[in-house]
N, CA, C and O atoms as a GROMACS GRO file, in nm:
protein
  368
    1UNK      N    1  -4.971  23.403  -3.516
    1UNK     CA    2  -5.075  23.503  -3.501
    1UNK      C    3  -5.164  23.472  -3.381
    1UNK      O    4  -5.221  23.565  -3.323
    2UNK      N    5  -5.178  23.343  -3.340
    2UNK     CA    6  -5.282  23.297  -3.224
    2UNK      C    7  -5.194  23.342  -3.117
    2UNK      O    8  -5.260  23.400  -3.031
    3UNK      N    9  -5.067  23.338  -3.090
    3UNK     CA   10  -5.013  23.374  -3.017
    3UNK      C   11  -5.017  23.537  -2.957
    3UNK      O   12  -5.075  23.570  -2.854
    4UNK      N   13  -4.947  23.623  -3.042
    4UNK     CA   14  -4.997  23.736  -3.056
    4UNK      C   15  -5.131  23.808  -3.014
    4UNK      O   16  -5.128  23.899  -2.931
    5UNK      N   17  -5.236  23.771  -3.067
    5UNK     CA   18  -5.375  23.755  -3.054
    5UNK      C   19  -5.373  23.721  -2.887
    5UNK      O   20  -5.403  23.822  -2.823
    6UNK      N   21  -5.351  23.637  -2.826
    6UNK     CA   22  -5.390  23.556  -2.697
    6UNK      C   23  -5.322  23.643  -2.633
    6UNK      O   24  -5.377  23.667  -2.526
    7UNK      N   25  -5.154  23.750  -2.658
    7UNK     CA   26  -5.137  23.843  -2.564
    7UNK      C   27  -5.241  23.950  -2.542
    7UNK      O   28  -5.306  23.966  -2.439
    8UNK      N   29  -5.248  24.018  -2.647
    8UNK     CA   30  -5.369  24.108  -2.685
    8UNK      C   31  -5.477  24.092  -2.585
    8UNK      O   32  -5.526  24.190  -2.529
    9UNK      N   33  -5.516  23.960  -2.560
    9UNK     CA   34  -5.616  23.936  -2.469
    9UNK      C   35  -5.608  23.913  -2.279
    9UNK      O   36  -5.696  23.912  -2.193
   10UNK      N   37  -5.457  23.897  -2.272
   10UNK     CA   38  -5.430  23.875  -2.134
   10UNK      C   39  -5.359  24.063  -2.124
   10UNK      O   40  -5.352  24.086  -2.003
   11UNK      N   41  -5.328  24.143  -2.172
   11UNK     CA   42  -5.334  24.283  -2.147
   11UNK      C   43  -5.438  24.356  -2.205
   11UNK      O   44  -5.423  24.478  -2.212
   12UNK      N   45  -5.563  24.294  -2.257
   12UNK     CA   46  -5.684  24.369  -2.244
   12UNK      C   47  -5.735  24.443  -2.105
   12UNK      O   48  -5.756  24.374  -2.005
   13UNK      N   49  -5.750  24.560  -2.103
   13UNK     CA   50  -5.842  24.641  -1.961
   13UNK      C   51  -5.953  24.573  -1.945
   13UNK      O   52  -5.986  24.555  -1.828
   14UNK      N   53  -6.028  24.526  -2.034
   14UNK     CA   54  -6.191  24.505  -1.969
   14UNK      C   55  -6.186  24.378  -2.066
   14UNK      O   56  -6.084  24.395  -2.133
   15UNK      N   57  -6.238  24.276  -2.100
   15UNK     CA   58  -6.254  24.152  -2.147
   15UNK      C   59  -6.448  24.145  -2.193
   15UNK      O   60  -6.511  24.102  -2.097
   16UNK      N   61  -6.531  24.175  -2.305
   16UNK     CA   62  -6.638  24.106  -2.348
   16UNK      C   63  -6.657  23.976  -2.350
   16UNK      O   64  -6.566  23.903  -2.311
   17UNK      N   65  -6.782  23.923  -2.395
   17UNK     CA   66  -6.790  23.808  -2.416
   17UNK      C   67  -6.744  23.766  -2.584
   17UNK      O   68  -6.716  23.658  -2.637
   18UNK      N   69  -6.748  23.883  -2.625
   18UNK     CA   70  -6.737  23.837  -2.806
   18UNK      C   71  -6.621  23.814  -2.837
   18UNK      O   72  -6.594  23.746  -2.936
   19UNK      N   73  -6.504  23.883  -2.734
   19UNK     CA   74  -6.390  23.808  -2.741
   19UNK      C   75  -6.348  23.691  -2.709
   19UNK      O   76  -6.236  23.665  -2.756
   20UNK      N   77  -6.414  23.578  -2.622
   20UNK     CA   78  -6.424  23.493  -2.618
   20UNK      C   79  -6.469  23.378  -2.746
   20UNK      O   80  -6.424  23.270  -2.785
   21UNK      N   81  -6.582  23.470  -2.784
   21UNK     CA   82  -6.597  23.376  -2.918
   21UNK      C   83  -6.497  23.398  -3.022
   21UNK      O   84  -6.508  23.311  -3.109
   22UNK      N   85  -6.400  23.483  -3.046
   22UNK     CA   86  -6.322  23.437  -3.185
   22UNK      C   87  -6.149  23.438  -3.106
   22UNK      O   88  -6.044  23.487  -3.148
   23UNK      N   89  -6.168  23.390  -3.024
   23UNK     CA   90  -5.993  23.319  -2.922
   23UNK      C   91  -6.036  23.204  -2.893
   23UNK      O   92  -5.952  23.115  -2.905
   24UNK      N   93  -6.162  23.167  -2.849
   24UNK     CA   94  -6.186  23.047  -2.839
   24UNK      C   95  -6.118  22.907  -2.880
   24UNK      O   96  -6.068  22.807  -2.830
   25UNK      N   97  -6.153  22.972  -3.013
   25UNK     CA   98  -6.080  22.803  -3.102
   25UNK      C   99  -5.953  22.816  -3.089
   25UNK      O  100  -5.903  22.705  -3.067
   26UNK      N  101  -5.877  22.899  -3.092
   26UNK     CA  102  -5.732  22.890  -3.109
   26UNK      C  103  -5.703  22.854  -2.974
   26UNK      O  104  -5.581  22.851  -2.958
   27UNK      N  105  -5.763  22.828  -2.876
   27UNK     CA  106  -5.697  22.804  -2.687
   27UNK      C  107  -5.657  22.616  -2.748
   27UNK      O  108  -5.543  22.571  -2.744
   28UNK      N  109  -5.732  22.566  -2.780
   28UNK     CA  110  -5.695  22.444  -2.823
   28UNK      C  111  -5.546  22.410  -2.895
   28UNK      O  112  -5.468  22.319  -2.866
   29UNK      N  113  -5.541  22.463  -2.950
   29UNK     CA  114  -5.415  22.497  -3.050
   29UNK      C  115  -5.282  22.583  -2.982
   29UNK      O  116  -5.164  22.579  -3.015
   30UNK      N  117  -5.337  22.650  -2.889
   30UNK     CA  118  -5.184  22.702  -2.809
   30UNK      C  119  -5.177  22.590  -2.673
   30UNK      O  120  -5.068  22.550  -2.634
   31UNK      N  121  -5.297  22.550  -2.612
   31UNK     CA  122  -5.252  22.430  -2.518
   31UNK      C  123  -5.167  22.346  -2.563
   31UNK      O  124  -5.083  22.304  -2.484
   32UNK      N  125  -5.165  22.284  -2.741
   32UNK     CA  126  -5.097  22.168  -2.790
   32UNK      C  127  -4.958  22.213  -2.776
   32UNK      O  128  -4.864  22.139  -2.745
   33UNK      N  129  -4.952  22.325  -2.798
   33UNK     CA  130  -4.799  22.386  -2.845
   33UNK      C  131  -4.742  22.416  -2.723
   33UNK      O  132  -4.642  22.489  -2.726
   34UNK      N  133  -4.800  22.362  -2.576
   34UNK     CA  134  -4.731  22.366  -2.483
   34UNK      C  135  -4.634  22.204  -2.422
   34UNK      O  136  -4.635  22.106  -2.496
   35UNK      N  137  -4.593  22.202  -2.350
   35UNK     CA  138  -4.549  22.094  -2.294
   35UNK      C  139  -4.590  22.035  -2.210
   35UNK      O  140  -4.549  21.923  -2.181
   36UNK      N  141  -4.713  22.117  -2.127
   36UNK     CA  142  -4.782  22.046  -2.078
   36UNK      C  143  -4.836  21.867  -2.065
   36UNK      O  144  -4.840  21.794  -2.164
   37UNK      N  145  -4.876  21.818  -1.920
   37UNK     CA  146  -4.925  21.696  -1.975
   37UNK      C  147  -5.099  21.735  -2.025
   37UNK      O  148  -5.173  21.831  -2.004
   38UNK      N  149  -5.111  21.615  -2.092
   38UNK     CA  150  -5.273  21.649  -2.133
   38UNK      C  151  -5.392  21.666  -2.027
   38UNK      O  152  -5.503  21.715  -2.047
   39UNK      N  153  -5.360  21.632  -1.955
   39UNK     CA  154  -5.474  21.627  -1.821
   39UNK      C  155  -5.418  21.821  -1.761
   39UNK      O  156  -5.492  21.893  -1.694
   40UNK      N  157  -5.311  21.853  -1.797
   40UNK     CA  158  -5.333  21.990  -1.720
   40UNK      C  159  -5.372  22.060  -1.792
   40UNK      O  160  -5.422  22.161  -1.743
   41UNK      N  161  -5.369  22.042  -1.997
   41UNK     CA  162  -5.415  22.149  -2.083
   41UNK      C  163  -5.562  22.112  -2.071
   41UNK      O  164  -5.627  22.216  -2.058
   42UNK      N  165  -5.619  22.033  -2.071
   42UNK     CA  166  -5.765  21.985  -1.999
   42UNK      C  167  -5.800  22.052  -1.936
   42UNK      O  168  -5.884  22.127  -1.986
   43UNK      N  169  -5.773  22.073  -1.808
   43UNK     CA  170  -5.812  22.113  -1.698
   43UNK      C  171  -5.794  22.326  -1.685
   43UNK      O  172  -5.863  22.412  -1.629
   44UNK      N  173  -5.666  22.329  -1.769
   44UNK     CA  174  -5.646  22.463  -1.827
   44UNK      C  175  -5.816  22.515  -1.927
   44UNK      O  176  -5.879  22.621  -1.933
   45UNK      N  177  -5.833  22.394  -1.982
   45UNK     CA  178  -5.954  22.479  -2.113
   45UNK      C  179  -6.061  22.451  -2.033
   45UNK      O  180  -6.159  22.525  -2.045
   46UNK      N  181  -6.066  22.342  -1.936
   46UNK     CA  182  -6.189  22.396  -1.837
   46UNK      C  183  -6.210  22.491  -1.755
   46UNK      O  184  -6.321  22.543  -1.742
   47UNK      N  185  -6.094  22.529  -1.684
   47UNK     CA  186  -6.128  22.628  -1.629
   47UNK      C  187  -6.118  22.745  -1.734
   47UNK      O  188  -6.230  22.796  -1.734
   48UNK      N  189  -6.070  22.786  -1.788
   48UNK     CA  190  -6.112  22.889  -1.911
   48UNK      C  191  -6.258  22.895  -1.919
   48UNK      O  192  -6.318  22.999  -1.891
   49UNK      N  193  -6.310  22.804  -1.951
   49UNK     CA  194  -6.452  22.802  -1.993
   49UNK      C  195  -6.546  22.820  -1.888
   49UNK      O  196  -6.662  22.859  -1.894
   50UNK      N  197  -6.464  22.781  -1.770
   50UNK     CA  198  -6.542  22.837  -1.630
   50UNK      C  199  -6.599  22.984  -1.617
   50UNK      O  200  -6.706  23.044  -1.605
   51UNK      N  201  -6.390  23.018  -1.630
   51UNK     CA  202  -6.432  23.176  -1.605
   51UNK      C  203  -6.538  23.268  -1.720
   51UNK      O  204  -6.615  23.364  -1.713
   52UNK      N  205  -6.500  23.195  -1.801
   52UNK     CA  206  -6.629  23.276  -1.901
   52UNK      C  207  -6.748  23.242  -1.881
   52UNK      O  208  -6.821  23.298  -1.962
   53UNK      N  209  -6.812  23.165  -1.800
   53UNK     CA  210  -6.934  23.158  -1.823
   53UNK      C  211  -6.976  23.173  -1.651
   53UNK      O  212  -7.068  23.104  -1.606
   54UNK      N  213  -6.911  23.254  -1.579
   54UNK     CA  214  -6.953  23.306  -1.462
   54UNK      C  215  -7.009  23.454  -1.474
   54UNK      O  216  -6.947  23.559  -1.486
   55UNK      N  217  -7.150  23.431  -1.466
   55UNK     CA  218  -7.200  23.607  -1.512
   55UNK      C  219  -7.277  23.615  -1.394
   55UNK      O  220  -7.334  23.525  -1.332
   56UNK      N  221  -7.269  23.778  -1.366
   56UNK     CA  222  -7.179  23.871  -1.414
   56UNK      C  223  -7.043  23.815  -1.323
   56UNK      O  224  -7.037  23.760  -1.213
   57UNK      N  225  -6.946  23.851  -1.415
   57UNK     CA  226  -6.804  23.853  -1.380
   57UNK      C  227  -6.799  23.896  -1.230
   57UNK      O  228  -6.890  23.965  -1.183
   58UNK      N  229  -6.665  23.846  -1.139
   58UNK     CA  230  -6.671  23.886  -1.020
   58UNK      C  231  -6.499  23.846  -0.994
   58UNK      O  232  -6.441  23.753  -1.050
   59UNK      N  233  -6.440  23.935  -0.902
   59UNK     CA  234  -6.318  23.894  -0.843
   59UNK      C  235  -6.208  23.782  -0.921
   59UNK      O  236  -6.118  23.778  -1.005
   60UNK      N  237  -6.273  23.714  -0.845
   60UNK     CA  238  -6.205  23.597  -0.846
   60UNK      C  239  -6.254  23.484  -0.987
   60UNK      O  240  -6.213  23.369  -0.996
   61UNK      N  241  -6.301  23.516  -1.036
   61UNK     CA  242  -6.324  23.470  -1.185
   61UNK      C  243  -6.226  23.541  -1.262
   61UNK      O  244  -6.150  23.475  -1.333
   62UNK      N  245  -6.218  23.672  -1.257
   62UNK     CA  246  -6.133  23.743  -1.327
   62UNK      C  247  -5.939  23.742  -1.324
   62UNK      O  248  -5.850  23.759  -1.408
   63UNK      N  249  -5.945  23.708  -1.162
   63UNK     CA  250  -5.830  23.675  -1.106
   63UNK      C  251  -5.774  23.484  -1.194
   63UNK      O  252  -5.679  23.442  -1.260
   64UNK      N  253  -5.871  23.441  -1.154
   64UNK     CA  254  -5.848  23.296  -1.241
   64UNK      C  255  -5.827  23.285  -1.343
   64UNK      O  256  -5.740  23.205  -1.376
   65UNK      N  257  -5.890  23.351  -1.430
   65UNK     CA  258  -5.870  23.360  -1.603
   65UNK      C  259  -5.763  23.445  -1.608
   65UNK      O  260  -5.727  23.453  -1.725
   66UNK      N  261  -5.676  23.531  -1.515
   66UNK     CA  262  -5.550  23.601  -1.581
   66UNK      C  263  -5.486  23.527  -1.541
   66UNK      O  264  -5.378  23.568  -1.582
   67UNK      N  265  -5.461  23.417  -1.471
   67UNK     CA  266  -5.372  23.350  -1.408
   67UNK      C  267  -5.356  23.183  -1.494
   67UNK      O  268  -5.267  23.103  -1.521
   68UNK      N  269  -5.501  23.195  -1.512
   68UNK     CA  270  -5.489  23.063  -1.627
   68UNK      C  271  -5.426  23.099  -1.771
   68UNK      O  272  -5.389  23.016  -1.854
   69UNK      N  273  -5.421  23.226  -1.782
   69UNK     CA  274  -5.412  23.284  -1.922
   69UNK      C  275  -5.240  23.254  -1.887
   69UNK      O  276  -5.177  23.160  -1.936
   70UNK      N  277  -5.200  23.328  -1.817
   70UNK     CA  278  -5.012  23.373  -1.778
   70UNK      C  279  -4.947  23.212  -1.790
   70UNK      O  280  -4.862  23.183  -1.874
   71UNK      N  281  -5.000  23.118  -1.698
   71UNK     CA  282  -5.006  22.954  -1.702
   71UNK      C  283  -4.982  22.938  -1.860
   71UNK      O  284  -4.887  22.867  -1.894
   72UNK      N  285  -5.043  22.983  -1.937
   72UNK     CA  286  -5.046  22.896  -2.080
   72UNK      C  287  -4.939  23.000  -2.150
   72UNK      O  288  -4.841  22.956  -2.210
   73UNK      N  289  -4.965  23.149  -2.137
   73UNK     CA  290  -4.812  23.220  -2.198
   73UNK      C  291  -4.706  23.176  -2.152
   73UNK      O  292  -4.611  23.232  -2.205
   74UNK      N  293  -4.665  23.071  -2.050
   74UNK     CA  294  -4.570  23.052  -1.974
   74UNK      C  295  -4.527  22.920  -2.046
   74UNK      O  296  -4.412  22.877  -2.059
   75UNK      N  297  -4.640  22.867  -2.089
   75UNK     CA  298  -4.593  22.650  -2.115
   75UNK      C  299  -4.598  22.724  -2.274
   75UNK      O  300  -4.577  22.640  -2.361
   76UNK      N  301  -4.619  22.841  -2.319
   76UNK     CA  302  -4.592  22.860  -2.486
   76UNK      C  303  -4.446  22.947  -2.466
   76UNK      O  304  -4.372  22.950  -2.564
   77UNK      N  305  -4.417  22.994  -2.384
   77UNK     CA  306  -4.221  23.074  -2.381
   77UNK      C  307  -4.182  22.999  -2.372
   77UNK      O  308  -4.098  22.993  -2.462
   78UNK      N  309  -4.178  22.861  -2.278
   78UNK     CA  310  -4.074  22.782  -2.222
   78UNK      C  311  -4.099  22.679  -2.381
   78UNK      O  312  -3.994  22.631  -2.422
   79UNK      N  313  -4.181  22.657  -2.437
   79UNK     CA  314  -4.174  22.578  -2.544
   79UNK      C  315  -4.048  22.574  -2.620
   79UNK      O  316  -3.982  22.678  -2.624
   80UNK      N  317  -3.994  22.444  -2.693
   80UNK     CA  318  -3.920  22.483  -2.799
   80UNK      C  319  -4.011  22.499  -2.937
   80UNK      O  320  -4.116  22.451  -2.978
   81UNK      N  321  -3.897  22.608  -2.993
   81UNK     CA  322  -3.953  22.676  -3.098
   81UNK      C  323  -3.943  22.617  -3.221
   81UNK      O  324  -3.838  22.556  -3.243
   82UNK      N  325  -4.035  22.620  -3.316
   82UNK     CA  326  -3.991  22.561  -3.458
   82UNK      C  327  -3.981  22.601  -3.554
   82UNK      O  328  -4.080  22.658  -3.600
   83UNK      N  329  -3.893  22.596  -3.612
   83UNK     CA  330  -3.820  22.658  -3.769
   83UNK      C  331  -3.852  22.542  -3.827
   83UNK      O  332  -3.792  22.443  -3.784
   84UNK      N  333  -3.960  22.520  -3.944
   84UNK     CA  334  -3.954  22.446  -4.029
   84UNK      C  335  -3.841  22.448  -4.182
   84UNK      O  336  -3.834  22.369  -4.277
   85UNK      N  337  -3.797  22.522  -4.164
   85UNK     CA  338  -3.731  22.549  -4.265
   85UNK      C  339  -3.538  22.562  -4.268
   85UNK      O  340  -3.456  22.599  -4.352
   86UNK      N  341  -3.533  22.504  -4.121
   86UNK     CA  342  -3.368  22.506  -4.074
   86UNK      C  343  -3.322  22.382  -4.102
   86UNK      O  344  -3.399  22.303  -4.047
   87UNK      N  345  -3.242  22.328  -4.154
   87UNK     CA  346  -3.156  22.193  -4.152
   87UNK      C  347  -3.123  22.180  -4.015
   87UNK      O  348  -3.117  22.287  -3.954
   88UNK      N  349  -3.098  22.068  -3.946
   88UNK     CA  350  -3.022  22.006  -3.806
   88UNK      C  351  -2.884  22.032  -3.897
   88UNK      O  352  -2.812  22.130  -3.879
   89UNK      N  353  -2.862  21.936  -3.989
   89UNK     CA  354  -2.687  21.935  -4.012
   89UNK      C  355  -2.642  22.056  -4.099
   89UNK      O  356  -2.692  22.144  -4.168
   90UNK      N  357  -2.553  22.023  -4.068
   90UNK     CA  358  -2.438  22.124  -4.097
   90UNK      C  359  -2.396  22.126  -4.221
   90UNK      O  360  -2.406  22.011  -4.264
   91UNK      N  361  -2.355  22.196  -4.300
   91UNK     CA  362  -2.280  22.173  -4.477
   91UNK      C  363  -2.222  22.300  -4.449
   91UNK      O  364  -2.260  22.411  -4.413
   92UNK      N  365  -2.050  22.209  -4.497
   92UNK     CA  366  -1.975  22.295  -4.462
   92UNK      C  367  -1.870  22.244  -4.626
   92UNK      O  368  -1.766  22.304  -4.653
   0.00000   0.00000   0.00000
């Protein structure tokens, strides 16, 4: 659902601040689920937090946060996926 949710927000037309407050917590939780090293999902939730707190919004804030956003849809596609509920072996 955070997933889902976080597209919702990178094809939003106009972006509030109140959407920021309830995606917030979940940016933590889709950085993990990337492959990223930790110093770039770091540096990913800082600049996130950049672009939101540049008021009023301008250019290139806006340009950064869709680009930081695409960055993290990108390290969550290329992820492998998990089926908790699949066996590895085989029974045959």
């Amino acid at each position: 659902m955070f997933v889902g949710n976080f597209i919702g927000i990178i094809c939003a037309r106009s972006l509030h601040y109140q959407f920021y407050s309830w995606y917030f917590y979940s940016i933590p939780y889709l950085l993990w689920k990337t492959r990223y090293p930790t110093l770039l999902r770091v540096l990913l939730f800082i600049g996130i937090e950049f672009c939101w707190n540049v008021y009023p919004s301008n250019a290139f804030s806006s340009a950064l946060l869709l680009c930081l956003h695409l960055v993290i849809l990108f390290g969550l596609w290329s992820a492998p996926s998990e089926f908790p509920y699949v066996s590895n072996t085989k029974t045959e």
